[in-house]
C-alpha positions as CSV (number, residue, x, y, z in Angstrom):
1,X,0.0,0.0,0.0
2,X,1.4,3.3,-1.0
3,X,2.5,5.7,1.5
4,X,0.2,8.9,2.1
5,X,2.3,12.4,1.5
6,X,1.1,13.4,4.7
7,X,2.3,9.7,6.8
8,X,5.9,10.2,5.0
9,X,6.5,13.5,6.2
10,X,4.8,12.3,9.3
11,X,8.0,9.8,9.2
12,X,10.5,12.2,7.9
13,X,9.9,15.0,11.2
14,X,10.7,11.8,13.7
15,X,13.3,10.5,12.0
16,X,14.9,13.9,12.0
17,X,17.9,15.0,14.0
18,X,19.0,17.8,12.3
19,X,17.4,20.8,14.0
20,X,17.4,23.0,11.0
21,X,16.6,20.5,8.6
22,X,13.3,19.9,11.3
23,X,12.2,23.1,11.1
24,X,11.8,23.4,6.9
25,X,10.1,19.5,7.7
26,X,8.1,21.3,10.5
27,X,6.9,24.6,8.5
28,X,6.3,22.0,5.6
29,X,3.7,20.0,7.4
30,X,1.8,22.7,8.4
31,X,1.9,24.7,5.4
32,X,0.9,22.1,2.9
33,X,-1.6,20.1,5.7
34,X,-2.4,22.9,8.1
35,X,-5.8,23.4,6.6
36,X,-6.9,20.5,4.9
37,X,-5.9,18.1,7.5
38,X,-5.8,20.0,10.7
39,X,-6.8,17.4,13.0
40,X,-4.2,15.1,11.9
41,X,-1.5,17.5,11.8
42,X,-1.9,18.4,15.0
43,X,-1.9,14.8,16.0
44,X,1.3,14.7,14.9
45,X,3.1,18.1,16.2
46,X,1.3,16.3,19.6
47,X,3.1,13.1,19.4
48,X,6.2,14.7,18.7
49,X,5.6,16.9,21.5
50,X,5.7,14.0,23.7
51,X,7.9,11.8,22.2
52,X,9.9,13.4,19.7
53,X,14.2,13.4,20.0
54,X,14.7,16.9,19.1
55,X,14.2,18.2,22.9
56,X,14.3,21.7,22.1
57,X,11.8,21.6,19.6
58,X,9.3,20.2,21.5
59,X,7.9,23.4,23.1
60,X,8.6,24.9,19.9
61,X,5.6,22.7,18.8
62,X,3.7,23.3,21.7
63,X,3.2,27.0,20.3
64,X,2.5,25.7,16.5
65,X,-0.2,23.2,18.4
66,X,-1.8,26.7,20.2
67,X,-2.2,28.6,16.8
68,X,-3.2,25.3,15.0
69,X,-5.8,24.2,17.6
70,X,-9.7,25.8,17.8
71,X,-11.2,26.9,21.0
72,X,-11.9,24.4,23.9
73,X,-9.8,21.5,22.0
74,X,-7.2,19.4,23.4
75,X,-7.4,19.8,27.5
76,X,-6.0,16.5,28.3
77,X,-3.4,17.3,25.8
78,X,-2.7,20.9,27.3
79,X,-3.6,19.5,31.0
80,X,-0.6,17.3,30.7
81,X,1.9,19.8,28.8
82,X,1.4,22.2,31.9
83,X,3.0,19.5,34.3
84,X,6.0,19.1,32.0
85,X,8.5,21.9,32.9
86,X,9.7,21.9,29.2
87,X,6.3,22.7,27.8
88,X,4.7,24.5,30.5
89,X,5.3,28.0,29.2
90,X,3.1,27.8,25.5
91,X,1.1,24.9,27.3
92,X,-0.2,28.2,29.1
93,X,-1.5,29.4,26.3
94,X,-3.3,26.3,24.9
95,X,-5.0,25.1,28.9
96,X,-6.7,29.0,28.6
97,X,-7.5,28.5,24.9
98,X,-8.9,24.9,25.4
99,X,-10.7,25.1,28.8
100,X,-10.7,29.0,28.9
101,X,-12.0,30.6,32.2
102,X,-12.4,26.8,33.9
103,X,-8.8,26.7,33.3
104,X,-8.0,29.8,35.9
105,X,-7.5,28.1,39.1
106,X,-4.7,26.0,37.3
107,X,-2.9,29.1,35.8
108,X,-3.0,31.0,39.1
109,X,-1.6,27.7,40.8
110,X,1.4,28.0,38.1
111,X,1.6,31.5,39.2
112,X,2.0,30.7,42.7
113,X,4.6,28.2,42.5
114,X,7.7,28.2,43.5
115,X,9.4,25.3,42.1
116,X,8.5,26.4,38.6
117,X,11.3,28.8,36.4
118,X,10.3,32.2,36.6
119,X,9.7,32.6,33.1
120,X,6.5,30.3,33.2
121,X,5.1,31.9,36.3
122,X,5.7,35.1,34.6
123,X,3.9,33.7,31.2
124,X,1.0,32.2,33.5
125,X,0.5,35.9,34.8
126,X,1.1,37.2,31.4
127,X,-1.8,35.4,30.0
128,X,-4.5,35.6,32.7
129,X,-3.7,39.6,32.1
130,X,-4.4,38.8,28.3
131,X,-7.7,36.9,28.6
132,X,-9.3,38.5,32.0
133,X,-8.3,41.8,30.8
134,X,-7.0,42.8,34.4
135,X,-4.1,44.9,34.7
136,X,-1.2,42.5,35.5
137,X,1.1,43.3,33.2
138,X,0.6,47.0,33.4
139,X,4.7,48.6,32.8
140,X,6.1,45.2,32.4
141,X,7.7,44.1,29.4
142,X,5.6,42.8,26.6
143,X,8.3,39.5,27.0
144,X,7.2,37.6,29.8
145,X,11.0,36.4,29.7
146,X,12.3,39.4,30.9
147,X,10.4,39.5,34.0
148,X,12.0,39.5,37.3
149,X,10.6,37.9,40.5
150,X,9.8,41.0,42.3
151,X,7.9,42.8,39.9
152,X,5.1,40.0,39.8
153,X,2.2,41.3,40.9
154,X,1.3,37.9,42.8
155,X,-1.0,39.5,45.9
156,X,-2.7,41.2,43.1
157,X,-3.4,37.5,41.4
158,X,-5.0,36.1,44.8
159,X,-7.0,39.3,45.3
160,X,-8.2,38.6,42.1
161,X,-9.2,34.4,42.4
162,X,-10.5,35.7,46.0
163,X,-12.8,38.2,44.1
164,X,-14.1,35.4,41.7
165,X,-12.0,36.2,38.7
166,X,-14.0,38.9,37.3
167,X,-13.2,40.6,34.1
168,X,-11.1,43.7,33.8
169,X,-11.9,46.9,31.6
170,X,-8.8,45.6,29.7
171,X,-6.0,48.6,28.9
172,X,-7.5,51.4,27.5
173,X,-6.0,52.2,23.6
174,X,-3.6,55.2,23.3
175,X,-5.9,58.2,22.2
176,X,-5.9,59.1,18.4
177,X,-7.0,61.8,16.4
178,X,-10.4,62.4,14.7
179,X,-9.5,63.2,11.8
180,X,-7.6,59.7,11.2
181,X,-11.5,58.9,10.8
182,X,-12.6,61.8,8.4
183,X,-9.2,62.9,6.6
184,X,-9.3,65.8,4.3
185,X,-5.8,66.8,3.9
186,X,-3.5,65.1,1.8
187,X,-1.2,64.5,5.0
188,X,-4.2,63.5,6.8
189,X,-5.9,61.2,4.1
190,X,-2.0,59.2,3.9
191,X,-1.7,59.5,7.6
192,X,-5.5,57.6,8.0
193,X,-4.3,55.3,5.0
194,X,-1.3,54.5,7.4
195,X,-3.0,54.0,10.9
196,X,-5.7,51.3,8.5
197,X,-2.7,49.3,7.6
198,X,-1.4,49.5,11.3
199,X,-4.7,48.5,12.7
200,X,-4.9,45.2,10.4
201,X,-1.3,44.6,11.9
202,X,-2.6,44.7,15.2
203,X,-5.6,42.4,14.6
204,X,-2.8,39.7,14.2
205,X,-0.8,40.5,17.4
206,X,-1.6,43.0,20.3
207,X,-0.5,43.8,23.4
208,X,-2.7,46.0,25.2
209,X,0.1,46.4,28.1
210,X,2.4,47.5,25.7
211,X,0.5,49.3,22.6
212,X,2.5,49.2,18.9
213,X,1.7,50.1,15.6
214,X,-0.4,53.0,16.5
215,X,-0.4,56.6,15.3
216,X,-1.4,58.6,18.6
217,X,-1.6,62.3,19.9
218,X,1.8,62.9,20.8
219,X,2.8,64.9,24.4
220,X,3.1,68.4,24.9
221,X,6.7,67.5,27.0
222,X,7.4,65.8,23.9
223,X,6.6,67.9,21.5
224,X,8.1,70.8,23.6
225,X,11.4,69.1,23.4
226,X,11.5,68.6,20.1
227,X,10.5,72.6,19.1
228,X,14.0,73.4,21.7
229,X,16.1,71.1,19.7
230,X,14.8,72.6,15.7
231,X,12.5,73.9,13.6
232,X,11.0,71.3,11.8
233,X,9.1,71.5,8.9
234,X,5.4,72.4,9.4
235,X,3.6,69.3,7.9
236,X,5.8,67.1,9.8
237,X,5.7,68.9,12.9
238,X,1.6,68.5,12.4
239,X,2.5,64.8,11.3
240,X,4.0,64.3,15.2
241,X,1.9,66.5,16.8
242,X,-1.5,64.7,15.6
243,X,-0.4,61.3,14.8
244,X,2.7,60.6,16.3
245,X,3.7,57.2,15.6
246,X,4.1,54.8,18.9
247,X,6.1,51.7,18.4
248,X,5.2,51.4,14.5
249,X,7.6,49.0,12.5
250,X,6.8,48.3,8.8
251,X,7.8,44.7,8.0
252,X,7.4,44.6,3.7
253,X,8.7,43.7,0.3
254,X,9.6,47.7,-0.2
255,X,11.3,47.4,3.4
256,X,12.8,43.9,3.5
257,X,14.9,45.0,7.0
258,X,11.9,46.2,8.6
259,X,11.5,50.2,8.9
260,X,11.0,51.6,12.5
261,X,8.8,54.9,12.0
262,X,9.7,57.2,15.0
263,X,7.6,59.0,17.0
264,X,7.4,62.6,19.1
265,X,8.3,60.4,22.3
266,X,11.7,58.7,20.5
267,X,13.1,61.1,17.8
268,X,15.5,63.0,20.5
269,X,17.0,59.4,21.6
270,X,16.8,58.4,17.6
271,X,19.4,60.5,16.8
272,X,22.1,58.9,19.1
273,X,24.6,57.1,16.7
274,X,24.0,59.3,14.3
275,X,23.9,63.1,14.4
276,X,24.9,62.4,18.5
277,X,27.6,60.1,20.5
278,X,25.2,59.6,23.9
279,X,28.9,58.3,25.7
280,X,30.9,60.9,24.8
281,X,27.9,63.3,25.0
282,X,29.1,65.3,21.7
283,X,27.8,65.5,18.4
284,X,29.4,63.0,15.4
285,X,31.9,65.5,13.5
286,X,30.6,63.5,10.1
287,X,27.0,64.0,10.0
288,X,25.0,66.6,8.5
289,X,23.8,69.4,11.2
290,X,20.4,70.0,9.3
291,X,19.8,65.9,8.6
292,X,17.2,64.8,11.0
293,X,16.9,61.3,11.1
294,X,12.8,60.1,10.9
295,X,13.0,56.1,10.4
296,X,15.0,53.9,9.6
297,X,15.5,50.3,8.2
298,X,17.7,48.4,9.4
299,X,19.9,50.6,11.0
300,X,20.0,52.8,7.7
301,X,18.9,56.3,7.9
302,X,16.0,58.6,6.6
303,X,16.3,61.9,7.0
304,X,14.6,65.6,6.5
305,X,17.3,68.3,5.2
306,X,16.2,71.1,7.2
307,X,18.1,73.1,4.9
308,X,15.7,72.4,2.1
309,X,12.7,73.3,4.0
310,X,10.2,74.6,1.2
311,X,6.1,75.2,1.7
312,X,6.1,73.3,4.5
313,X,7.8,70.4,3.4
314,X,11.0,68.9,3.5
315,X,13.0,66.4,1.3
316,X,14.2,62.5,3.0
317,X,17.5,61.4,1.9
318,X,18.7,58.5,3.1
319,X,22.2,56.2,3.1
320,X,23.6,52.9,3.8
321,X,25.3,52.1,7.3
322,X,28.3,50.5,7.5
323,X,30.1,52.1,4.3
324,X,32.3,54.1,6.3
325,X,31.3,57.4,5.3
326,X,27.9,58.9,4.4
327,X,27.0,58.8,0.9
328,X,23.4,60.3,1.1
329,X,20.7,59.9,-1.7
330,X,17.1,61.6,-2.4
331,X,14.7,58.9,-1.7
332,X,11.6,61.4,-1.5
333,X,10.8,65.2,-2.4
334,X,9.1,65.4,0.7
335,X,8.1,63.8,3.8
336,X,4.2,63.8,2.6
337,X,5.9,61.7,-0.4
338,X,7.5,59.8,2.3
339,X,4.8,59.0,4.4
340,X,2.7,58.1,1.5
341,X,5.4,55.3,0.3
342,X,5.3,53.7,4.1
343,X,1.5,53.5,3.9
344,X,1.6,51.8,0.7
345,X,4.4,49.3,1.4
């Protein structure tokens, strides 16, 4: 009898023991099965879970199992994975998803324990914040993994089970400006066509805690800073003022690097490597005085030429890092151009 495609990668992934050669195996399964045989996939990403050689990959799969799974599936599965101190941390994620609210008295019991590695009591904490919408995680990192033991909010946790586990108003969004919903100028109608394609990035990952991809009213501290420092031009001084962007990154074909949009709250500290050595405290003898560095990707610059600054506007130049000197080129007459190309990258 002929071997099913699906039964010889089945084979192949167990009989694995190259890690990187597991992974393409790994990405291959679900890819080409994910969909129209999701059951039996994640049959096998369970059995290899338990039982597969490749130790490290195990709670690797754990996480593929949570994405691959549907609402209240798999609690013995997940019941089990929370007991095994290699799988515990994602198996978090799938005991909420599988049993959701039923599961609480488990995750605050993972919480509470000692004897488990920080990082897992500081993922259980991390995801009863997520799905009760209470505050836990409130000026913590948006990385579990970087929590330390004193900064979790465990008395907060009891009060919380003592209480009956009631839901919180959840972390409310950064405040934006109306007329990202009604634009009329053509920096407000790319700046709306912006915050659209942020807000479909968010509908794929969020954290409330810690808010990203956002364009937001920035500060008056901020924005006061930033007037003491130059005169920027006035369409992107409106551009930070109104919708300032917070934590935006821009992951595309255009920007294969990923380009980091800065905001009114991080274009002082932007400048440091640049324009400004932050250890010596001086500026960089080699950099442009009127180049203001706005984004960059990758570590490579784009910047306004404040000496260029013409109705309003401003042209973006940017260059390579790493060349050893500057070697600046146009990349857009002005930073509407600019901000037009990121919102249709």
């Amino acid at each position: 009898m002929a071997v099913t495609p699906l039964a010889a990668l089945h084979r192949k992934l167990f009989d694995e023991t190259s890690g990187v050669k597991f992974a393409v195996l790994k990405d291959r399964l679900i890819k080409k099965f994910g969909e129209t045989d999701r059951v039996a996939v994640l049959d096998i990403l369970m059995a290899y879970a338990r039982d597969g050689q490749l130790l490290h990959w195990r709670s690797s799969l754990v996480n593929e199992i949570v994405k691959l799974m549907e609402p209240q599936e798999l609690p013995d599965f997940f019941n089990w994975a929370v007991t095994m101190p290699d799988l515990a941390y994602w198996g978090i994620d799938g005991l909420l998803k599988s049993r959701g609210k039923d599961a609480y008295d488990s995750v605050v019991a993972l919480a509470m324990s000692s004897d488990l590695r920080l990082d897992v009591r500081a993922k259980a904490v991390k995801s009863l914040a997520m799905l009760s919408r209470q505050p836990f995680d409130a000026g913590l990192s948006p990385d579990p993994g970087h929590w330390k033991a004193d900064s979790l909010p465990l008395g907060d946790v009891l009060a919380w089970q003592r209480a009956g586990y009631p839901d919180g108003a959840g972390h409310a969004p950064p405040a934006t400006h109306a007329s990202l919903e009604a634009p009329e100028t053509v920096l407000e109608k790319a700046a709306a066509r912006l915050a659209k394609k942020l807000a479909a990035k968010r509908k794929k990952k969020h954290d409330p805690a810690r808010p990203s991809n956002w364009l937001v009213i920035a500060s008056p501290a901020d924005l006061a800073a930033i007037d003491a420092r130059w005169t920027l031009p006035s369409h992107y001084r409106d551009f930070l003022a109104r919708f300032s962007p917070l934590r935006v990154y821009i992951d595309s074909q255009r920007y294969f690097q990923g380009l980091h949009l800065y905001g009114a709250s991080e274009l002082l500290k932007a400048q440091h490597g640049y324009s400004y050595n932050p250890v010596d405290q001086e500026a960089i003898a080699n950099w442009p005085a009127h180049y203001v560095v706005i984004a960059d990707a990758g570590a490579d610059p784009y910047c306004l030429d404040l000496s260029a600054i013409a109705g309003g506007d401003a042209p973006v130049y940017t260059a390579e890092h790493g060349r050893g000197a500057w070697e600046f080129a146009r990349h857009a007459d002005s930073f509407a151009d600019f901000l037009k190309e990121v919102a249709q990258a």
